[in-house]
PATORGU-150703 format. One record per residue (C-alpha): residue in one letter; x, y, z. Coordinates in pm, whole numbers, plus 32768, in hexadecimal, padded with zeros to 4 digits. Last residue first. Layout:
BEGIN
a, X, Y, Z $
...
This chain:
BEGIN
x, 8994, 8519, 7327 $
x, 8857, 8425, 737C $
x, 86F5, 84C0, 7378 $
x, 8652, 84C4, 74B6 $
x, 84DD, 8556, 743C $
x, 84C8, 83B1, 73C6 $
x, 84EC, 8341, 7518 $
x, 83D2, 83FB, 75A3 $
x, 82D3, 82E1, 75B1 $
x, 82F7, 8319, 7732 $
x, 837F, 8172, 773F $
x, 843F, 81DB, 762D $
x, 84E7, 82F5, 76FF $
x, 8521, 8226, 7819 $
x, 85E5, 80FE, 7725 $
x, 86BF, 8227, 76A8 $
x, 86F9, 82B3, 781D $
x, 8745, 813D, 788A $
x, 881B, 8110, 774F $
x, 88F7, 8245, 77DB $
x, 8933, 8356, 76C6 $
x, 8A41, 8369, 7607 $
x, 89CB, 8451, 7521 $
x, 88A9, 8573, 74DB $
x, 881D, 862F, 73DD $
x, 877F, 87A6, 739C $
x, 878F, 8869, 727C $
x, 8746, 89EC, 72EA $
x, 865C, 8AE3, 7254 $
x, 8662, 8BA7, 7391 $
x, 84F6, 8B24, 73F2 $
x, 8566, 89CD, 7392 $
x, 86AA, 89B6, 7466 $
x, 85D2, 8A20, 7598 $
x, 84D7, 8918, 7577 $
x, 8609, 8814, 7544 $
x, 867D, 88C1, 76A2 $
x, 84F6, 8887, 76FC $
x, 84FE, 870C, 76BB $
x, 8681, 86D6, 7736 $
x, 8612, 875D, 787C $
x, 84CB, 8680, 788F $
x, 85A3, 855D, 7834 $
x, 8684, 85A4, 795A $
x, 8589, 85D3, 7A2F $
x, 8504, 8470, 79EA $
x, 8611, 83D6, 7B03 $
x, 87AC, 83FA, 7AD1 $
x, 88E7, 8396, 7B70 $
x, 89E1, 8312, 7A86 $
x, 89F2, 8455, 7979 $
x, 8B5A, 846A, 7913 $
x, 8B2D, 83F2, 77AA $
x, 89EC, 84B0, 779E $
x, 8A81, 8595, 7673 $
x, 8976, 86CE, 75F2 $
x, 8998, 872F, 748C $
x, 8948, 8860, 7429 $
x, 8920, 88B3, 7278 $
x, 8926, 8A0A, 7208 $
x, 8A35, 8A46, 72B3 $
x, 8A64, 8A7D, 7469 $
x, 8ACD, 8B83, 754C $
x, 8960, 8BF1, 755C $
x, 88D4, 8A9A, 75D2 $
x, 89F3, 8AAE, 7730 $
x, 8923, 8BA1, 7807 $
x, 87E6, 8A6E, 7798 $
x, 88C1, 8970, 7841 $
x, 892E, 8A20, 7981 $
x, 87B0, 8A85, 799F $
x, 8749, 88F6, 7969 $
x, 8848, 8899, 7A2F $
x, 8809, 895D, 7B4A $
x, 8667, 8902, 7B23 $
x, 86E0, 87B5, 7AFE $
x, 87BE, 8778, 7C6A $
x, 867B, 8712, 7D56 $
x, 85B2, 8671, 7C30 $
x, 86E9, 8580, 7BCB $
x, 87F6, 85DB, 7ADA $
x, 8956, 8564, 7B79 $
x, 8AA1, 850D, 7ABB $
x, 8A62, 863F, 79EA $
x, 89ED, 868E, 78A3 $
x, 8ADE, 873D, 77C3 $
x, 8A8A, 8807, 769C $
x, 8B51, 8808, 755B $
C-alpha cells in the first residue's frame, strides 16, 4: 500500500509524485494509495493521484484509493473526476 503524506500541495507534488511512482513496482496487481495522513493538500494532489492511476494502467495495474479526506473527495467531484478515484 502506498502512503500519501501529511502535505501534497504544488511545491511538495513533483517529490511525491516521484516517491510515489519509485514505490508502483513494489506493489500487486492491484495499488492502493491511503490519504489517511493527507491534511494539507490543494488540486496537486489530485493531479498526482491522476497520473499514478496513469501509471498503474500502463503496467497493467488495478488502481484504488481509501481514506481519503472529504475535502479531496468533494474537490474531485467538483473536477468530475470522482469516479477515476475508485474506493479500496
Amino acid at each position: 500500500m502506498l502512503q500519501l503524506p501529511a502535505t501534497m500541495t504544488h511545491e511538495v507534488a513533483p517529490a511525491c509524485l516521484s516517491e510515489l511512482r519509485d514505490g508502483l513496482q513494489h506493489e500487486a496487481a492491484t495499488v492502493v494509495v491511503d490519504g489517511e495522513r493527507l491534511q494539507r493538500f490543494d488540486s496537486s494532489a489530485l493531479a498526482v493521484l491522476l497520473e499514478l492511476r496513469r501509471e498503474c494502467a500502463k503496467a497493467g495495474k488495478m488502481f484504488a484509493v481509501q481514506k481519503l479526506p472529504a475535502r479531496l473527495r468533494d474537490l474531485a467531484a467538483l473536477y468530475g473526476i470522482d469516479a477515476l478515484l475508485k474506493p479500496a
